[in-house]
N, C-alpha and C positions, 0 to 999 in steps of 0.2 A: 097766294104768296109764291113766288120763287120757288121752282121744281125741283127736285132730286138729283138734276144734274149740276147746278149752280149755288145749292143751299152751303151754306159755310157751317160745320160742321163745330160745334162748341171744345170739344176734345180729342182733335183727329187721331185715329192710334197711331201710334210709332212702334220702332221694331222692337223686338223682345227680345231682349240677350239674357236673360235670367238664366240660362242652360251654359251661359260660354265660364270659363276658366282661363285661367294665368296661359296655358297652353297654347287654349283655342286663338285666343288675342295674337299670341306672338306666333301663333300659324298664320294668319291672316296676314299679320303686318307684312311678312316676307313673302309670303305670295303676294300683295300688291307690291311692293317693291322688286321684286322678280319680273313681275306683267308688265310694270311698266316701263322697266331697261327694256324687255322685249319687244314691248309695242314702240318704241323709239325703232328698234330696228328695222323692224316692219314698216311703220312710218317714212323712214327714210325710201327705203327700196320701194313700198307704195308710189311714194312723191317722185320719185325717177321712171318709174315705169307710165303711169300715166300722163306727165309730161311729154316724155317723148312719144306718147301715143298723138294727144292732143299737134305735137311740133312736126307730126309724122317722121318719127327717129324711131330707132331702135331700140337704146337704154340698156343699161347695162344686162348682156346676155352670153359674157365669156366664163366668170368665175362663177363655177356653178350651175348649178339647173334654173334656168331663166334668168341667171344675174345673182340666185342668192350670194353669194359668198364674195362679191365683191363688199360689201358692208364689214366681211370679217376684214377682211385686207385695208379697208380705208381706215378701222379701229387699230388694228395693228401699225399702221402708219404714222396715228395719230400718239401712240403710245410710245414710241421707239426714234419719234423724232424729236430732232433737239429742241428742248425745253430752253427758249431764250428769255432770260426779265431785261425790263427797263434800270438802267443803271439809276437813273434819279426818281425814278417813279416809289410811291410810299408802301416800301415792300410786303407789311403787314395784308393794308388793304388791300391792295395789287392779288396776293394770294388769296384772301379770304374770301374779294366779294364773286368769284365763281359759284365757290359754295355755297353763297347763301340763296341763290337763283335755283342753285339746284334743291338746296332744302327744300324751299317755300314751295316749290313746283310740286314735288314728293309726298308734302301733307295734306294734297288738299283730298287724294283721293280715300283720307281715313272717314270723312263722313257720306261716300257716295253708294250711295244700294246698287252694285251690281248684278243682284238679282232678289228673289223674293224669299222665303222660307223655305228651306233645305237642312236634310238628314247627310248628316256627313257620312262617307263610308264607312262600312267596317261597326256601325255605332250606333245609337237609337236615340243618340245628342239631335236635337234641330236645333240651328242656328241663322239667324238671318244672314245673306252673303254681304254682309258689310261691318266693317271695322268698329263703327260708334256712330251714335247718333245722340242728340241732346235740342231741346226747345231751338237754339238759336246758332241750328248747324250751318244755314246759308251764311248768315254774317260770318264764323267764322271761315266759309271760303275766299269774300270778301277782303277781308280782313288779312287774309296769308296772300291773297295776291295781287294787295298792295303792296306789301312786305318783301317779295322779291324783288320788286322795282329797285329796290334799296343795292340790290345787289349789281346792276344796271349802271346806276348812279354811283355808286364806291367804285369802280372797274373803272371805269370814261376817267372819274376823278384823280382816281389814286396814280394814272400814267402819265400824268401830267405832259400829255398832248394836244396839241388844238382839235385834231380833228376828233379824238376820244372825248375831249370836254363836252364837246357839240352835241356827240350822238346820246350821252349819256341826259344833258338836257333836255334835247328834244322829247326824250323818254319819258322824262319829265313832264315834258305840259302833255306828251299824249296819255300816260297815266292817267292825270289829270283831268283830262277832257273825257276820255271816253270809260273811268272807272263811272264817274257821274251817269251817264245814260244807260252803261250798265245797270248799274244799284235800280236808278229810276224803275226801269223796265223789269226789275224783279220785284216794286214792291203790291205792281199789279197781281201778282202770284200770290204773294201774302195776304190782300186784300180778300181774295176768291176762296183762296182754300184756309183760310184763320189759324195756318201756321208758319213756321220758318222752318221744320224740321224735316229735312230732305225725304224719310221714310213717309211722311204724314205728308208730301205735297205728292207723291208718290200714290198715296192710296187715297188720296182727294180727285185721282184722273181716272178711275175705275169706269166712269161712265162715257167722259169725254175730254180729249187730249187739251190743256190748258194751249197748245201749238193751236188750236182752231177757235177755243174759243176767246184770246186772247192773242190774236194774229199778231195787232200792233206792237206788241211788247215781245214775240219773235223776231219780229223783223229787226226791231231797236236793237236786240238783244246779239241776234248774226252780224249784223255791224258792229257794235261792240267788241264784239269777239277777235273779231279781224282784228282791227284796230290795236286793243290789248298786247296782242300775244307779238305784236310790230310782223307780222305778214304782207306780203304785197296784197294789193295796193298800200300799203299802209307802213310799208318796215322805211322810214324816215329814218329814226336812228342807225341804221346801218347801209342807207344808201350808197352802192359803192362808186356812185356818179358824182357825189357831192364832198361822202365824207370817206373815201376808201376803203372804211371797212366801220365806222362809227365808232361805237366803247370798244369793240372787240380787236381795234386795228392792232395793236400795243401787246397781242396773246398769241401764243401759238404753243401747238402741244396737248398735252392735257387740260389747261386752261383753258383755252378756246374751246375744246371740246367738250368742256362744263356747260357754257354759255349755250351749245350749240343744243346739248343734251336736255337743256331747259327750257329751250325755245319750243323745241318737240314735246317736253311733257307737260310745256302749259296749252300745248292746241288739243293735246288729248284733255286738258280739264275742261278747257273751256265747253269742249266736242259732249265732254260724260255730263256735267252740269246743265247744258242745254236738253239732251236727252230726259235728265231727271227732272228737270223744274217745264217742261214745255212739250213733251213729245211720249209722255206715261212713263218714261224710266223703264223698266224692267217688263213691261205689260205688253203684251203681243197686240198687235194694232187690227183693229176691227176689217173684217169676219173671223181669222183666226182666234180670237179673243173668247169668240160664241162657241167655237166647236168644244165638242164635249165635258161643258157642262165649266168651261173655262180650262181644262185640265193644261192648255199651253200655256197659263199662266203659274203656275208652280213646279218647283222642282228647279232643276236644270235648265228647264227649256229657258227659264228667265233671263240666265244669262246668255243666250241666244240672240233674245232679242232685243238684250242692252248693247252688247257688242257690234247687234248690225244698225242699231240706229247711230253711235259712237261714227263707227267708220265709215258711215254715210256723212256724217256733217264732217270726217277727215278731207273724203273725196271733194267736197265741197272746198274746202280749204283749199284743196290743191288745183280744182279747176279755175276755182279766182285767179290763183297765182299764173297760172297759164294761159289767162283769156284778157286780163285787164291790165293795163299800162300804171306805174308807179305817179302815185299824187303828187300836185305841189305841197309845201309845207301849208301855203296861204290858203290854198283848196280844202284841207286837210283838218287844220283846224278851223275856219268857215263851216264844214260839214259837221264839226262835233257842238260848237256851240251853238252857231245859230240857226242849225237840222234838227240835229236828234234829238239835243235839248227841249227845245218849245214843244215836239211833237210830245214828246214823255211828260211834258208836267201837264199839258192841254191831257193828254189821254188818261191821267193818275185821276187829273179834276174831272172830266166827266166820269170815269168808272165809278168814283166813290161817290160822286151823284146819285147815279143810278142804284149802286149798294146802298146809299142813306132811303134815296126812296121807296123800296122794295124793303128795306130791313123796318123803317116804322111806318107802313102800309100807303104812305102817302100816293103810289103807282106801282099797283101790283105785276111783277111778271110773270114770261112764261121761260119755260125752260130754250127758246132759241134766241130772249132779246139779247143779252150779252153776245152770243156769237155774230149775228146778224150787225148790230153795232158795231162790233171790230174791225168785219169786214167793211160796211159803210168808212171805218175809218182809215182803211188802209187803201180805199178807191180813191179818197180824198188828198191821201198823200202820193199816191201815184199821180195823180192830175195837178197837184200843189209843184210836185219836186222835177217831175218831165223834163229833162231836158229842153231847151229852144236855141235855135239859130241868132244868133245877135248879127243885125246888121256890120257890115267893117265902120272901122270908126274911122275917121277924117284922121289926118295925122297933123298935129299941131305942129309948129316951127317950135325949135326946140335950140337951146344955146348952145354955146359951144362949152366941153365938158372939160374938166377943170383938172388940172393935175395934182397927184397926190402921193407921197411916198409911203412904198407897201410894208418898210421896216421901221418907220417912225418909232413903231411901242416893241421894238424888238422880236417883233415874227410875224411871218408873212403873212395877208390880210388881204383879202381879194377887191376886186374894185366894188364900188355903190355906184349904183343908178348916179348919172351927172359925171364921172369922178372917169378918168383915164389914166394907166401907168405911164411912168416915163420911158423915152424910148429906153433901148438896154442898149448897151456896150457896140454891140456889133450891127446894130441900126446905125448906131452916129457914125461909126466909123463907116458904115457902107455912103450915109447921107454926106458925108465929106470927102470921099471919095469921088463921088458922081461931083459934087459940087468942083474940085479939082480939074474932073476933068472937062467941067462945060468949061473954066476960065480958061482953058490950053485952046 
């Protein structure tokens, strides 16, 4: 049968809070809510400094020792400048749905183990370093961050702007498209370690990171991610080539700086959730793991090692954004349905294959086929999805394209393939001019 590294476990344990109190809880709460304004700031100043590294620039390096304290000055800016609304925009929503991006952003990190079992100072209390846990903690991070999208969507909505409508829809089907490959690509995790419970997938990778041996469902998973949190390549809804500024054009103030606030704290979930569900969460990564007798793995040190794997997939976030050119919308969603999709339900059906045949003895394994398969299947998508050169295409004879007016339905509306504006004002008056003076 199936070895010790790969056995699905009938009642994985989960974290023990039986020691915490009314207290301990609402310590916790406000330390993560505390950490993660923080880690936004940081985030931001990270995201500048390594840009302009990669752009070979400077980056901010006046306010402050290396730049800190320009982030104070850009929040004091953000605070002190005039708060404008839309006069016909639906005031309610218009104010509300900041907040709700930011809520939903906020709760995801009440089920994530930032580290492992810990003695609080001062006390002989141990408590696990996470807020809550429950059978089907993964669904509910699922679950909340769909829910922000909503705030996304009410914002674009409620300004009752063209180009806010756009961006808020776009948001829309990209939720849509890439929550799916998302979910997909976690439920190979569930499958492996036989629970949903972030502490229990947690201590299912004791022997070997679900990142290795479930490569394919990484990979799905760092795309996903991008995508989601609308980062480049991927931030369609706020492209400011297309649509000025997307849901957000219509905010300024503290408003906008909801939006902005939310953007950062769902790349830090995305960043903490992949760590926890794929790369051992909290667990020091092999040889460290072995020295003395594990003792890197408890205590303190754990949140060590959750925070540097965290701000390793941040950096990754921001090298994307500085190395790779923004998608088409058609490129875009083509890569979510008809990529990552097939690959995630093709890799769900063989995994549970191979789980059905090992689990009623039909083909017994060893402890490296699952790994060894993964990779097989991630060689496979690399040689499947490779880029190639397409020959140029012949250019067909094409008609001549047709005119059309841009205020018809009462607001401006860019041209379609075939379709050309009419001259403007000071075309005809220049083409009658010239006309003039050929007849002299």
């Amino acid at each position: 049968m199936i070895g010790t590294w790969l056995a699905v476990t009938p009642n994985p344990p989960q974290a023990d809070f039986s020691q915490d109190n009314g207290w301990i809880v609402a310590g916790k709460a406000v330390l993560i809510l505390i950490c993660a304004l923080v880690s936004v700031i940081i985030a931001i100043w990270f995201e500048r400094k390594v840009i302009s590294r990669l752009q070979q620039r400077i980056g901010p390096n006046v306010r402050g020792p290396m730049g800190l304290f320009q982030l104070i000055y850009d929040a004091m800016k953000l605070l002190l400048k005039e708060d404008i609304n839309v006069s016909r925009a639906d005031k309610l929503i218009y104010i509300v749905a900041p907040g709700i991006s930011v809520a939903a952003s906020l709760m995801v990190f009440a089920v994530i183990p930032v580290g492992g079992q810990a003695t609080i100072p001062f006390t002989d209390i141990s408590t696990p370093l996470q807020l809550t846990d429950f059978p089907v903690a993964v669904l509910y991070i699922l679950a909340v961050t769909a829910v922000g999208v909503y705030g996304i969507v009410l914002g674009g909505w409620s300004s009752r702007a063209t180009y806010s409508l756009l961006g808020s829809v776009r948001s829309t089907a990209q939720i849509i498209s890439y929550e799916l490959a998302m979910g997909m690509s976690l439920v190979t995790v569930f499958i492996m370690s036989g629970s949903m419970s972030t502490s229990a997938i947690v201590g299912a990778q004791s022997k070997l990171w679900y990142g290795v041996m479930l490569a394919p469902s990484l990979f799905l998973y760092i795309v996903s991610m991008v995508g989601e949190t609308n980062r480049l390549p991927f931030d369609l809804p706020e492209a400011e080539g297309e649509l000025v500024g997307g849901y957000m054009t219509e905010y300024s103030s503290m408003k906008f700086a909801w939006f902005f606030l939310a953007e950062y704290i769902n790349m830090l979930n995305v960043s903490a959730v992949c760590t926890t569900l794929f790369l051992g969460g909290w667990r020091a990564p092999w040889p460290l793991s072995a020295i003395g007798d594990g003792v890197l793995n408890t205590g303190y040190w754990t949140v060590l090692w959750f925070l540097a794997k965290t701000w390793l997939l941040m950096f990754l976030f921001v090298w994307i954004r500085g190395t790779v050119v923004r998608f088409r919308y058609d490129q875009f969603m083509r890569l979510g349905w008809k990529g990552l999709l097939p690959v995630a339900l093709c890799w769900i059906v063989l995994l549970t294959g191979v789980r059905a045949a090992d689990q009623f003895g039909l083909y017994p394994l060893n402890d490296w086929a699952v790994p060894i398969l993964s990779w097989c299947v991630v060689f496979y998508m690399v040689i499947w999805y490779w880029p190639t050169k397409e020959p140029p295409s012949v250019d067909e004879p094409t008609t001549e394209p047709t005119e059309f007016d841009p205020l018809a339905d009462g607001y401006p509306v860019p041209p379609l393939p075939g379709q050309k504006l009419p001259p403007s004002p000071r075309q005809t008056l220049a083409a009658a001019v010239a006309e003039v003076k050929e007849e002299q």
